[in-house]
C-alpha positions as CSV (number, residue, x, y, z in Angstrom):
1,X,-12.5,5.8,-6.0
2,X,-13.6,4.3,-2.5
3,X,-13.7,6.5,0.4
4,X,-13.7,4.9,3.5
5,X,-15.5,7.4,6.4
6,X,-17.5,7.3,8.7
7,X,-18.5,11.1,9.0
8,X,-21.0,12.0,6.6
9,X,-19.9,15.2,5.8
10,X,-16.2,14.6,5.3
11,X,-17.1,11.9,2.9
12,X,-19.6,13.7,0.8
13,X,-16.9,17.0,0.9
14,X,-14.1,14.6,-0.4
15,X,-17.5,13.4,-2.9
16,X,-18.2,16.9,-4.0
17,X,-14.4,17.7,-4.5
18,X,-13.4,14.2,-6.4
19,X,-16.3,14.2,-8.5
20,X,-15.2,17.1,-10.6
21,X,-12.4,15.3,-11.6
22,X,-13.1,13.3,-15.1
23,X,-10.8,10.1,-13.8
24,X,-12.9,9.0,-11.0
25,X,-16.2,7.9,-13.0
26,X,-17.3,6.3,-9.6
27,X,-17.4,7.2,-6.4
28,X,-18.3,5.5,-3.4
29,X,-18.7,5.8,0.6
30,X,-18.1,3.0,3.1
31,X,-18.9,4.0,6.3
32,X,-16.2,1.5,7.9
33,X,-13.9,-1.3,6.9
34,X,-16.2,-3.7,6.5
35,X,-18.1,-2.4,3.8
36,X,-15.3,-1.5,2.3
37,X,-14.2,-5.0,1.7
38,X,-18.3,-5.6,0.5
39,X,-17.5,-3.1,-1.7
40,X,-14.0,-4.4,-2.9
41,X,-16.1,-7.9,-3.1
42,X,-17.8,-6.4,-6.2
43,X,-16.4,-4.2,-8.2
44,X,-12.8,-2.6,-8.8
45,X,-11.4,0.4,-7.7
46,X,-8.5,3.0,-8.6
47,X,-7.8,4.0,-5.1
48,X,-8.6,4.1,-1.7
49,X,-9.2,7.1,0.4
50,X,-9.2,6.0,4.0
51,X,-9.9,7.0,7.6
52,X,-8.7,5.7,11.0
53,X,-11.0,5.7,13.7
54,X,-14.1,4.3,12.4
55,X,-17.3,1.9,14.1
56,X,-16.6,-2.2,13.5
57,X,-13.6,-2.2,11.5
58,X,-11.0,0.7,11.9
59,X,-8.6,1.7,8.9
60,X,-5.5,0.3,10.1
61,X,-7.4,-3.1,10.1
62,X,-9.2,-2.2,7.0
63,X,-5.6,-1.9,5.7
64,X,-4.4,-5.3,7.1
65,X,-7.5,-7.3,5.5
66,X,-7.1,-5.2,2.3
67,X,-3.5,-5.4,1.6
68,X,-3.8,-9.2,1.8
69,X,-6.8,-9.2,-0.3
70,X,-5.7,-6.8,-2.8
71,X,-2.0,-6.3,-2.5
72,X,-1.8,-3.6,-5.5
73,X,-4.6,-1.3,-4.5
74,X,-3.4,2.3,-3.4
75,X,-4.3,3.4,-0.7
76,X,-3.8,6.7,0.6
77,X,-4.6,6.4,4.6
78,X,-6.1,10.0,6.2
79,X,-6.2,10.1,10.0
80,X,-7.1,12.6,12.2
81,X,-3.1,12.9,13.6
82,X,-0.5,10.5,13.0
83,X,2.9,9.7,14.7
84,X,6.4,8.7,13.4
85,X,6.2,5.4,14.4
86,X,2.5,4.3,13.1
87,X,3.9,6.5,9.4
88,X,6.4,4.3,9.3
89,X,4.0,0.9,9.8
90,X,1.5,2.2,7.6
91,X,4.8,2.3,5.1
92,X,5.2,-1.5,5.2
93,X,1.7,-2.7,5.2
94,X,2.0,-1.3,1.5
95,X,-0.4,2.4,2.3
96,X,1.1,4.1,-0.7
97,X,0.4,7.7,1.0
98,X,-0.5,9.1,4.3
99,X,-2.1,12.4,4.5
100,X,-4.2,14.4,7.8
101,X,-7.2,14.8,7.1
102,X,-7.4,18.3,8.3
103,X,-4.7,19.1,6.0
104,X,-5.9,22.0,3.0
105,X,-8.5,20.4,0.9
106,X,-6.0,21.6,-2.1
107,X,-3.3,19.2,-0.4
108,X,-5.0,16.1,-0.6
109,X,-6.7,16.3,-3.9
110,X,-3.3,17.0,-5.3
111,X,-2.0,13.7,-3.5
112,X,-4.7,11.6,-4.2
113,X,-4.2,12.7,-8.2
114,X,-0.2,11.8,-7.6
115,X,-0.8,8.7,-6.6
116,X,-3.8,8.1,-8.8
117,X,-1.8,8.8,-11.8
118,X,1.5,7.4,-10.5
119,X,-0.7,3.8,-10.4
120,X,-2.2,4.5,-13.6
């Protein structure tokens, strides 16, 4: 599993809660889109966990770049808020599920697993 996030202690909660799970065997942090692609670069990846607003590459480019890059990757996009319209973008740039991040932490482990095992 990659996270992409920027704030330090969302992405080591999402570490601590993911990292009880026996499927993801690694688990990394990029701190933006562009070392998310670095990491992308090297090795392979389950899924995706990503943010929006984030310094020198934001996660709806992130996404853009990604898709292209790696058209079958899941992604499962987590912004702070999120409107109709941008769901429905998200939805044809091939994000495979959209979450808010200040949804229950129960919420989006359970997601992440549906589309984790729905991919695998």
């Amino acid at each position: 599993m990659l996270i992409v996030e920027d704030n330090s202690i969302i992405a080591n909660s999402l570490v601590t809660c993911f990292g009880l799970d026996e499927h993801f065997n690694k688990l990394h942090i990029a701190k933006n889109g562009i070392e998310a692609l670095d990491f992308l670069s090297k090795q392979s990846y389950d899924i995706v966990l990503c943010d929006d607003n984030m310094p020198q590459m934001n996660g709806w480019q992130f996404i853009q770049v990604c898709k292209q890059k790696f058209p079958l990757l899941p992604i499962y996009f987590l912004p702070d808020a999120i409107d109709t319209k941008t769901y429905h973008s998200l939805a044809k740039n091939g994000v495979m599920a959209v979450g808010i991040k200040s949804s229950d932490p129960d919420e989006i482990i359970t997601n992440t697993l549906k589309l984790f095992y729905s991919q695998n």
